[in-house]
Every structure is written in C-alpha cells, then in structure tokens.
VOLOTI-617721 format. One line per field, with one value per residue (C-alpha): x, y, z; residue in one letter. Coordinates in pm, 1 decimal. Layout:
residues N
x	[X;...]
y	[Y;...]
z	[Z;...]
type	[A;...]
//
This chain:
residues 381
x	[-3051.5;-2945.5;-3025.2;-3162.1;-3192.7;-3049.4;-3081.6;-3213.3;-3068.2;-3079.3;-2795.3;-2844.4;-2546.9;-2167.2;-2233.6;-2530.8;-2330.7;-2031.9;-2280.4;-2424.3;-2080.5;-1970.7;-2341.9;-2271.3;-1965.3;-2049.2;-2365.5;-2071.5;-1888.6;-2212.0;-2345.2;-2013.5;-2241.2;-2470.5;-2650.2;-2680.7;-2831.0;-3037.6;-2880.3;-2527.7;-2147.9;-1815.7;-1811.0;-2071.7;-1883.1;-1586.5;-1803.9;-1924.6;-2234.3;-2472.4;-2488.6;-2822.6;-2821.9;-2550.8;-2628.7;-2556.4;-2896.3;-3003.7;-2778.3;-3022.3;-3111.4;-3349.6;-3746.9;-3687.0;-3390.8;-3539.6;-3886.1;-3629.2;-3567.2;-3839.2;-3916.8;-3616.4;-3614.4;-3954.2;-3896.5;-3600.7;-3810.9;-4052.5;-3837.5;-3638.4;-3989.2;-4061.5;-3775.1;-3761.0;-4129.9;-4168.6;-3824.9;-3640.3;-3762.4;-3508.5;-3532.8;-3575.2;-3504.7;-3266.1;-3303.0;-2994.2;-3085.4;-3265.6;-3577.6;-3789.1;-3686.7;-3632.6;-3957.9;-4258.5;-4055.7;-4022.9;-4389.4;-4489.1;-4213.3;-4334.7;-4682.7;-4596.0;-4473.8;-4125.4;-3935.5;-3813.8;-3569.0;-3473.3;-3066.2;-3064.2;-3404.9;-3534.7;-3409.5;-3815.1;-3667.2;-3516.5;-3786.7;-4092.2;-4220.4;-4534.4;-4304.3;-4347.7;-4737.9;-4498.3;-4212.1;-4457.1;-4643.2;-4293.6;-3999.2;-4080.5;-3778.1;-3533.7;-3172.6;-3077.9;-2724.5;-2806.2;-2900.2;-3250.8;-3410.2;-3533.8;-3737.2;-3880.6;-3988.5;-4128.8;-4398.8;-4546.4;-4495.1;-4214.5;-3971.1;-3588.4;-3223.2;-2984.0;-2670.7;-2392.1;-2255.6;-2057.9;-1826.8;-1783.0;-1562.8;-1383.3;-1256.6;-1008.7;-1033.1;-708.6;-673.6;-265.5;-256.8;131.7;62.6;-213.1;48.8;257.9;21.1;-73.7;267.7;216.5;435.9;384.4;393.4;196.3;-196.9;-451.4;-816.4;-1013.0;-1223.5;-1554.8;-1807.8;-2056.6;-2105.9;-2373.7;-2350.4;-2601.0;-2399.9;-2082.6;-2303.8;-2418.0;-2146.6;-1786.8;-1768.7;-1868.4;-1595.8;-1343.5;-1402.4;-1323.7;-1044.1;-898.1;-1003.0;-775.1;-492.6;-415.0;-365.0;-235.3;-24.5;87.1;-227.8;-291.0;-633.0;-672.8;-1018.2;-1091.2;-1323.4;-1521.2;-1425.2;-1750.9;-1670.2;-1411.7;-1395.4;-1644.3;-1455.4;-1134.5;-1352.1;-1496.2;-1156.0;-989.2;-1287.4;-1225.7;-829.5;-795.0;-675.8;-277.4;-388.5;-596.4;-464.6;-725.4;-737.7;-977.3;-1152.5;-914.1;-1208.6;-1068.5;-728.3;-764.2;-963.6;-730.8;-425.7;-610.7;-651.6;-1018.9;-1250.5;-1525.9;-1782.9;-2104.3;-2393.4;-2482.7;-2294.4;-1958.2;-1971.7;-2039.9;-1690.8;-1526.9;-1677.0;-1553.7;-1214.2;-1258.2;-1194.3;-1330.5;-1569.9;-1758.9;-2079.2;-2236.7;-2482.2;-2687.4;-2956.5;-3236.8;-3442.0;-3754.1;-3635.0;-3477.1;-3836.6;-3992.4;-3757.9;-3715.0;-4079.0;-4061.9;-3750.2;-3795.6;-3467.4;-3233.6;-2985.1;-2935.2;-2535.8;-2569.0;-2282.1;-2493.0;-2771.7;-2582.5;-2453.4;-2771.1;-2575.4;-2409.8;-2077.7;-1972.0;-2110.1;-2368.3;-2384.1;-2707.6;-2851.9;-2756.5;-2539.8;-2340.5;-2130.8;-1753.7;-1690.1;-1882.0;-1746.6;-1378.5;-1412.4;-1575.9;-1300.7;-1036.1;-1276.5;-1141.8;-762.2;-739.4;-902.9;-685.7;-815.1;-1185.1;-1052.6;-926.5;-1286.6;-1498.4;-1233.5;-1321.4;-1669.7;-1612.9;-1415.3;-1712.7;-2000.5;-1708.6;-1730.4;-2139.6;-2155.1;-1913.6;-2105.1;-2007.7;-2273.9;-2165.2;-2283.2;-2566.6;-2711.4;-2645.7;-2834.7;-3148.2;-3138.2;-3153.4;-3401.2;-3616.5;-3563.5;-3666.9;-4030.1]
y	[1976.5;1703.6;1322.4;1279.0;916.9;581.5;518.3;204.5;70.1;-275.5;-319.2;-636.7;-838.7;-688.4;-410.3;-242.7;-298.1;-116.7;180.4;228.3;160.2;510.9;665.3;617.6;782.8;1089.5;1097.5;1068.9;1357.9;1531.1;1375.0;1230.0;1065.9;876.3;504.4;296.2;-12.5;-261.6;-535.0;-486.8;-591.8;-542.3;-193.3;-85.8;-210.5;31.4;306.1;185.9;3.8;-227.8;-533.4;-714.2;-927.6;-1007.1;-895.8;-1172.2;-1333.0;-1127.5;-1229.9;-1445.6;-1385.3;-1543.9;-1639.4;-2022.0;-1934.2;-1671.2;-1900.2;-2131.1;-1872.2;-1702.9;-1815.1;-1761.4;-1406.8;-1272.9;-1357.5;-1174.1;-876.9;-905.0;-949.0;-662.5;-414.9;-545.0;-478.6;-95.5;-17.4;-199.7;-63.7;291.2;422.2;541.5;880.5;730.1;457.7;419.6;72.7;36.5;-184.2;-522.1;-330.6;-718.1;-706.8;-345.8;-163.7;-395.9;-334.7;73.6;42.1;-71.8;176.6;441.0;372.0;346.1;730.6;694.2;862.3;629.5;721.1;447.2;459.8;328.7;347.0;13.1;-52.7;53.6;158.7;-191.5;-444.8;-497.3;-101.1;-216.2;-130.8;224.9;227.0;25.4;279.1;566.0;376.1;293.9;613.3;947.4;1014.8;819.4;849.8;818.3;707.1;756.5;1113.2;1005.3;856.3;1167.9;1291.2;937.9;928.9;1254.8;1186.0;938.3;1190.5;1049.7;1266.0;1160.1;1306.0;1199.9;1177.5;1057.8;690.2;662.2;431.2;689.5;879.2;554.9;448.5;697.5;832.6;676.5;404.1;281.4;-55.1;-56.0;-44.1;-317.4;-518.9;-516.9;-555.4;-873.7;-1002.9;-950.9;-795.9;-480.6;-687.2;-933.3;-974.1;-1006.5;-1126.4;-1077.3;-1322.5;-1256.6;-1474.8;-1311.0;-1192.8;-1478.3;-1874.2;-1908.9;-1699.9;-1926.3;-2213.7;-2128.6;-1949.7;-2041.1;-2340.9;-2205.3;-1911.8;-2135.8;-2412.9;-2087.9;-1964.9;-2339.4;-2260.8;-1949.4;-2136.2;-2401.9;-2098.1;-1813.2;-2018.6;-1656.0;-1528.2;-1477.5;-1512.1;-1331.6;-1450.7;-1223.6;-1438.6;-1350.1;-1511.5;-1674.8;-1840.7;-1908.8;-2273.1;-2355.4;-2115.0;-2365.4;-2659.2;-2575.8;-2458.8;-2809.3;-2988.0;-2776.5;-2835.9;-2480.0;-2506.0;-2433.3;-2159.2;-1918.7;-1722.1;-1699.4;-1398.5;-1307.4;-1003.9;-781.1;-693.8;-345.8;-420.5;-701.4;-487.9;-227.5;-503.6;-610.7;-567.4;-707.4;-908.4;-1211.6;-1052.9;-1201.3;-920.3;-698.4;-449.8;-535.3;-435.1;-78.1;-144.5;-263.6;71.0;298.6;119.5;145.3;-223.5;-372.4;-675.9;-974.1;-1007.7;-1300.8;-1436.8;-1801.8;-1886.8;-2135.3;-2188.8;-2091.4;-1758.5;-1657.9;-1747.8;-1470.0;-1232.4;-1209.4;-1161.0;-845.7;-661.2;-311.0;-294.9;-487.0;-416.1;-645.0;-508.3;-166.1;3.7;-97.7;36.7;374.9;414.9;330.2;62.4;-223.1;-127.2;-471.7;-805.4;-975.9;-1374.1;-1465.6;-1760.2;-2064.0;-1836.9;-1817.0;-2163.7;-2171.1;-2120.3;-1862.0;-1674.3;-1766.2;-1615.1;-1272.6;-1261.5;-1319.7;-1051.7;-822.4;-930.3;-882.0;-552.7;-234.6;-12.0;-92.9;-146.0;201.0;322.0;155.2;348.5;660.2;602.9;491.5;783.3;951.8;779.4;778.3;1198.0;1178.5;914.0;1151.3;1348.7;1449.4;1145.1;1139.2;1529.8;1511.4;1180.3;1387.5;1688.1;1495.8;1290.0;1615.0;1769.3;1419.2;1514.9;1848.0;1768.8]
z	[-1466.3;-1231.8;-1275.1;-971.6;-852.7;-1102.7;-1462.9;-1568.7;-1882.0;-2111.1;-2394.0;-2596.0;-2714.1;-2797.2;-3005.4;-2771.7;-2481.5;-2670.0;-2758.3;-2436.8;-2284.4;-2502.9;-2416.8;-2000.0;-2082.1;-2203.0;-1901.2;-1620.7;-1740.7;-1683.3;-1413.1;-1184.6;-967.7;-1162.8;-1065.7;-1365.8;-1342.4;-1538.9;-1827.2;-1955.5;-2082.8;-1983.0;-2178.6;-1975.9;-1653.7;-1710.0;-1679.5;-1351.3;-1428.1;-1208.3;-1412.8;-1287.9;-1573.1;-1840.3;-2177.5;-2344.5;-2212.4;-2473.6;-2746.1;-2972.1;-3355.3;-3585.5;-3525.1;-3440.2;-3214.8;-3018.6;-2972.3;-2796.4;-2559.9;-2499.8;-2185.2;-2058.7;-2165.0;-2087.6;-1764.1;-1710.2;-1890.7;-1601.6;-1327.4;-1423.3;-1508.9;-1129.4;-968.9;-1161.4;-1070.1;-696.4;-554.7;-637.4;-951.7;-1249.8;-1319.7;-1676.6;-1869.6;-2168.9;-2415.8;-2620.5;-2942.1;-2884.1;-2982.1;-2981.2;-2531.9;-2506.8;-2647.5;-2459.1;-2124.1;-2241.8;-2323.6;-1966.9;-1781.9;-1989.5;-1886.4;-1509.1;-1594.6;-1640.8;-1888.6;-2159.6;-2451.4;-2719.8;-2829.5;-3204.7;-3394.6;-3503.5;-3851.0;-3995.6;-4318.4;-4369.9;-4264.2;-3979.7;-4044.7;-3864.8;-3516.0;-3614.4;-3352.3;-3118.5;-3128.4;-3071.3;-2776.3;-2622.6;-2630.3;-2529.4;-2751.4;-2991.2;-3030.8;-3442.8;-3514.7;-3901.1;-4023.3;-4209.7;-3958.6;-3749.6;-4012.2;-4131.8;-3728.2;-3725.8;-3999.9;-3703.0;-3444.1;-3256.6;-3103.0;-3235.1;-3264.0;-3494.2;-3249.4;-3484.4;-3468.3;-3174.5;-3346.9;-3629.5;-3331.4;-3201.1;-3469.8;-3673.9;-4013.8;-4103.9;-3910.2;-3813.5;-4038.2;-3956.1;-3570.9;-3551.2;-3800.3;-3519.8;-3229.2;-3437.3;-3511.3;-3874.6;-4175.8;-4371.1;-4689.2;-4603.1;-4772.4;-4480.2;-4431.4;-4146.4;-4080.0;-3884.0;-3824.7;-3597.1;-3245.9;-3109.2;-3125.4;-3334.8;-3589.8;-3576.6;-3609.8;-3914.5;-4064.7;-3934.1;-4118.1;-4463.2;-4394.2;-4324.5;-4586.1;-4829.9;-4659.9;-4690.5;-5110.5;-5117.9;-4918.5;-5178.2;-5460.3;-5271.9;-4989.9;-4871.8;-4737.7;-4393.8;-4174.0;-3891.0;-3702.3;-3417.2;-3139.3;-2917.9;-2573.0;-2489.1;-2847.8;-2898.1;-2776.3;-3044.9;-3331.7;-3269.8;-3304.5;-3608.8;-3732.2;-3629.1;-3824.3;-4133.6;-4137.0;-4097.3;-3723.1;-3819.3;-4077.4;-3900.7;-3654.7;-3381.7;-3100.1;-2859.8;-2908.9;-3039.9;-3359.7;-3430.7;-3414.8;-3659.3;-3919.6;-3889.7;-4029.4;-4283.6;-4634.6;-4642.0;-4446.3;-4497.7;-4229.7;-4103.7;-4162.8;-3839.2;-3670.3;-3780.3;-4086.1;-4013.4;-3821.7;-4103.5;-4333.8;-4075.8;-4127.2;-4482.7;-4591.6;-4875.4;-4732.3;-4869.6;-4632.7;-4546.8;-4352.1;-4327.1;-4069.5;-3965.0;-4288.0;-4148.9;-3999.7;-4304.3;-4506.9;-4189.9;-4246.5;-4680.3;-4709.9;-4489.2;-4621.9;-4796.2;-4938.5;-5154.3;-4933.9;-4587.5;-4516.3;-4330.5;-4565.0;-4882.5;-4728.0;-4586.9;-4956.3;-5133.8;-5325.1;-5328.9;-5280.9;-5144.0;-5227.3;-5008.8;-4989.9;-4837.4;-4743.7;-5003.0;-5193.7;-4890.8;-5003.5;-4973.2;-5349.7;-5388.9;-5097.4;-5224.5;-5525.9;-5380.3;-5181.0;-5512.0;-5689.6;-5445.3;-5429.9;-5798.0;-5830.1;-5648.6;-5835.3;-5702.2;-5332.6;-5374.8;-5478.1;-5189.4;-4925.3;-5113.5;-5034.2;-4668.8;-4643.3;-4727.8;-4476.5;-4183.9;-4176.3;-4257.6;-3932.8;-3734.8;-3475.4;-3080.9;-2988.3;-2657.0;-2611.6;-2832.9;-2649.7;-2313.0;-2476.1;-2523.8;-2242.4;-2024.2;-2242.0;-2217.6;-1805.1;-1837.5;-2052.0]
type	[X;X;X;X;X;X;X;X;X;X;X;X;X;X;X;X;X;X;X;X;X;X;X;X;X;X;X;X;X;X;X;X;X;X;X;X;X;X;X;X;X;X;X;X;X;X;X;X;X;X;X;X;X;X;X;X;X;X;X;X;X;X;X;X;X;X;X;X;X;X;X;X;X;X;X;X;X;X;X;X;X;X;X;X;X;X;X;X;X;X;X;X;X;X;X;X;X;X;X;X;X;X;X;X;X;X;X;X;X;X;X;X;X;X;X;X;X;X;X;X;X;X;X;X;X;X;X;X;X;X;X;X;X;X;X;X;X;X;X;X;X;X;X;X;X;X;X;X;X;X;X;X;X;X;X;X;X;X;X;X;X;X;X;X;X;X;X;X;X;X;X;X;X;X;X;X;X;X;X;X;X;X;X;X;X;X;X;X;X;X;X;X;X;X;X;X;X;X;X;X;X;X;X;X;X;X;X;X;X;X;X;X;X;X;X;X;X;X;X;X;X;X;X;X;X;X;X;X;X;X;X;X;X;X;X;X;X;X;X;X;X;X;X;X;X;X;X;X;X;X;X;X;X;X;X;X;X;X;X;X;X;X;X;X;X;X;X;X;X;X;X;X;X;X;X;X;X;X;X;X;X;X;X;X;X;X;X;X;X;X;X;X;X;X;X;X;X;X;X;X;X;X;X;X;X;X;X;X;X;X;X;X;X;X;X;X;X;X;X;X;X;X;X;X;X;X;X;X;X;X;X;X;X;X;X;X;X;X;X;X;X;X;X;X;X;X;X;X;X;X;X;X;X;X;X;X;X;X;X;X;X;X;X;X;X;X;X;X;X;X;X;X;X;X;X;X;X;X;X;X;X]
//
C-alpha cells in the first residue's frame, strides 16, 4: 500500500532523532516520495525531513527541570496538534521516544482519527507502569526495540512489534578499535576512557564536573591514561568550561560529536545513564554508569522504580554487569576507583564483552523492514 499524503513525526532529543533518523530510512526505500514533517534533528534531516521544530526543544529530563519548561513545551504540543489537524492531515502519525510530549499529542491525533504508532515503548517495566491506560488510549500500535515488551503490552491489549534495536545494526559486532585509534589520533598501546557525560544541559550540569574531578584522580597515578570526551556541539562551550574549572582542560581531549568513534577507541568509558550506554554495550566496553540530578526529581523518580537496575545493559542482562553510581554515590572517588576496578581486572573486561556479545545479536533485527512492515499494516487496519 501507498502512503498517501505526509507523515507527521516528533523525535525527542539525540538519540530519538537518531532512531527515527534510521526509521525514515527504511520508509523512503519503500515509499521514494514520502512528506515527513513534524519535530526533528539533523539525522532526521538527511533523510529529507521537514523540521517544524528542533528537537532539542524537547531535550529536558528530571521533574523540576521539565516544570521549568513546561510552558514552553505544551505550547509547541498544541501548535503542532493544530497545525496537523486544521491543515493537510498525516496519513498517520509516528512519536519517537519522549513518551511525557509524544503520547497526550498521539492521544488527541488518535482521537481526531488519525492513525498513531509509538517507536520505543515507554520503559513500563522499569518505572511509571501507571502509563500502561495512557499507552492504550494513545498508539494504535507500538514499535518494541527490546524482545519482552510485546507480550508484557499484549496482556493490556495493545497492539506492539518487537522491531530489533536499530542501533544493534549500526553499530558492528566487532567494532575497528585500530581505525577509530587513528581517526582519533591515538596509539594502539595506549589505555583509553571515554568520557560521557550526557546528551542534555541539564546532564553536564550535574555530572561533568564529578567525571572530571575523577579523571583528574586517575591522572596523578596512571599519568599515561588518556580521556577522550565526545561533546555534543550545542555543549560543548559549557563541557570546556567545566573542564578549565576542574584543571582538566590540557588532559581531556575534547571532540564534537564523534560518540561512536570514541567508544569504539576505547578501552572503557565513565557514561552518564540513558541511551548511551546501550551504545557503549553494543560496542562491548566495560562502563561505570553514572548519573546525578535535581534532589527533588531524583526523590519522584526512586520511589517509582520496579527494578534495581537504572543502566539499560543491567537491565537487558538481568544483572548488574557494570556498576551504577547514583545520586550521592556518584562522587569523584568513588567513580575513580570503579573505573581502577576495571583497569585492573582483564579477565572480567573480557567477561562483560562476552555478554555484550551476547545482547548485540539478541538486539539485532532488520528494524528498518520490520518498522516498515507494521507501519503499512497500521495503514492497512
């Protein structure tokens, strides 16, 4: 079947755009001629996208810092449901992550009588399972990147297909270490850690300092190590600031963008929790995760986890294969020495790539088809 008319679509922040960026993909080869149009990133602009808002608008974490916000971004949720039901209407509408913006404005379009899908299932099985009656009343049908989640949404009577991770494909089973070396100016011998503090501002805030104050730790006893701190651009202003106030400025070597390259170099990372970490699995690095936010948020969100776990590949794996640092355990000392756990243990770094090894070929599915398959089918209903 033809998609007749545009596709509306809203990606929140790096990694959604990146996922629907791979998502349009796939839809183009089916459908050359596709209109896409609604909130987006530069990933999404390579496939041809109509960016009517930047998705970075949509780039804010945490109760307190989203209240701050709020305003700003209901409004644009209006404006856009306006614009999508007043003027042409989408054939259907696709909401890529950012479930808090994405599933009220589903909820009305899907209402109106458009067909809605939802591309990455709202993390239920982690925390806030009271969005399973908000799920239900929003997508006609949900796009799973993990393979439990179809049946978990089918027990509510919600429609779902586990499509793979799309990063599972982008990223190679064996990544080239020697090649991004190279691409980074680096030596074979030398002992690398990535250094990631988050995607959004409010991440860095909180986090860059404590991850460089412990980097500056495992300077002064291995004077050999390298960091490697891949920034976002919009950032990474701020990331040499806070570098230049921690006396790290000389140490670290900063790029912009350039995430996969610099996970693929190094030996292990100190990650912020989210998205990247899934990255750094599929790349099968050890990691230390980390992550620190406004007090109050962080008081919201404990009380409603299900899980012990907070980093996806502890929670993919059931276990905890890496070390989490949440919080106030998330101090420079205590991050140094995670990160010196690691350096002085090959045998377990060699263990946790075994089991990334292992998630990488569970995660690896033709998403791009599959995604396709069910959008069509989702037309054809």
């Amino acid at each position: 079947m033809a998609l007749a008319g545009r596709l509306a679509m809203v990606a929140g922040e790096a990694s959604g755009d990146l996922l629907a960026g791979l998502l349009l993909g796939g839809l183009r080869q089916r459908w050359p001629d596709l209109q896409a149009v609604g909130i987006g990133g530069p990933q999404m602009a390579l496939q041809g996208f109509d960016a009517w808002w930047p998705s970075d608008k949509l780039a804010v974490r945490g109760y307190v810092e989203v209240l701050r916000h709020y305003r700003e971004i209901v409004g644009i949720r209006r404006q856009l449901r306006d614009r999508l039901l007043q003027g042409e209407r989408p054939a259907a509408f696709i909401g890529v992550d950012a479930p808090d913006f994405n599933l009220g404005l589903e909820a009305d379009l899907k209402a109106a009588g458009v067909r809605t899908a939802h591309f990455v299932c709202p993390s239920i099985w982690a925390w806030r399972p009271e969005r399973i009656e908000k799920i239900r009343a929003s997508a006609d049908h949900v796009l799973c990147i993990f393979p439990f989640e179809p049946a978990l949404l089918a027990e509510h009577g919600i429609a779902a297909t586990y499509v793979g991770h799309p990063l599972a494909n982008v990223i190679p089973l064996e990544p080239d270490r020697a090649a991004a070396r190279r691409a980074l100016g680096l030596d074979d011998g030398d002992t690398v850690l990535a250094i990631l503090p988050g995607s959004r501002a409010s991440e860095v805030q909180y986090l860059a300092r404590r991850f460089f104050d412990a980097a500056a730790l495992l300077r002064r006893e291995r004077p050999g190590l390298r960091f490697v701190v891949p920034a976002m651009p919009a950032l990474r202003e701020r990331i040499d600031a806070i570098a230049r106030e921690a006396g790290m400025a000389d140490a670290l070597q900063i790029v912009n963008g350039q995430s996969h390259t610099v996970l693929a170099a190094c030996d292990l990372t100190l990650i912020a929790s989210g998205t990247a970490t899934l990255e750094a699995a599929l790349f099968k690095r050890p990691m230390v995760i980390a992550y620190n936010m406004n007090w109050l948020s962080w008081q919201i969100m404990r009380r409603q986890r299900l899980q012990p776990w907070v980093g996806l590949p502890n929670i993919l794996c059931q276990d905890f294969v890496v070390p989490e640092l949440l919080q106030e355990q998330a101090e420079a000392p205590a991050l140094a020495q995670a990160v010196r756990d690691w350096l002085d243990a090959p045998s377990r770094m060699q263990a946790v790539h075994a089991r990334f090894t292992d998630l990488h070929h569970t995660l690896r599915r033709d998403t791009a088809r599959l995604a396709t398959d069910a959008i069509e089918t989702l037309l054809e209903g």
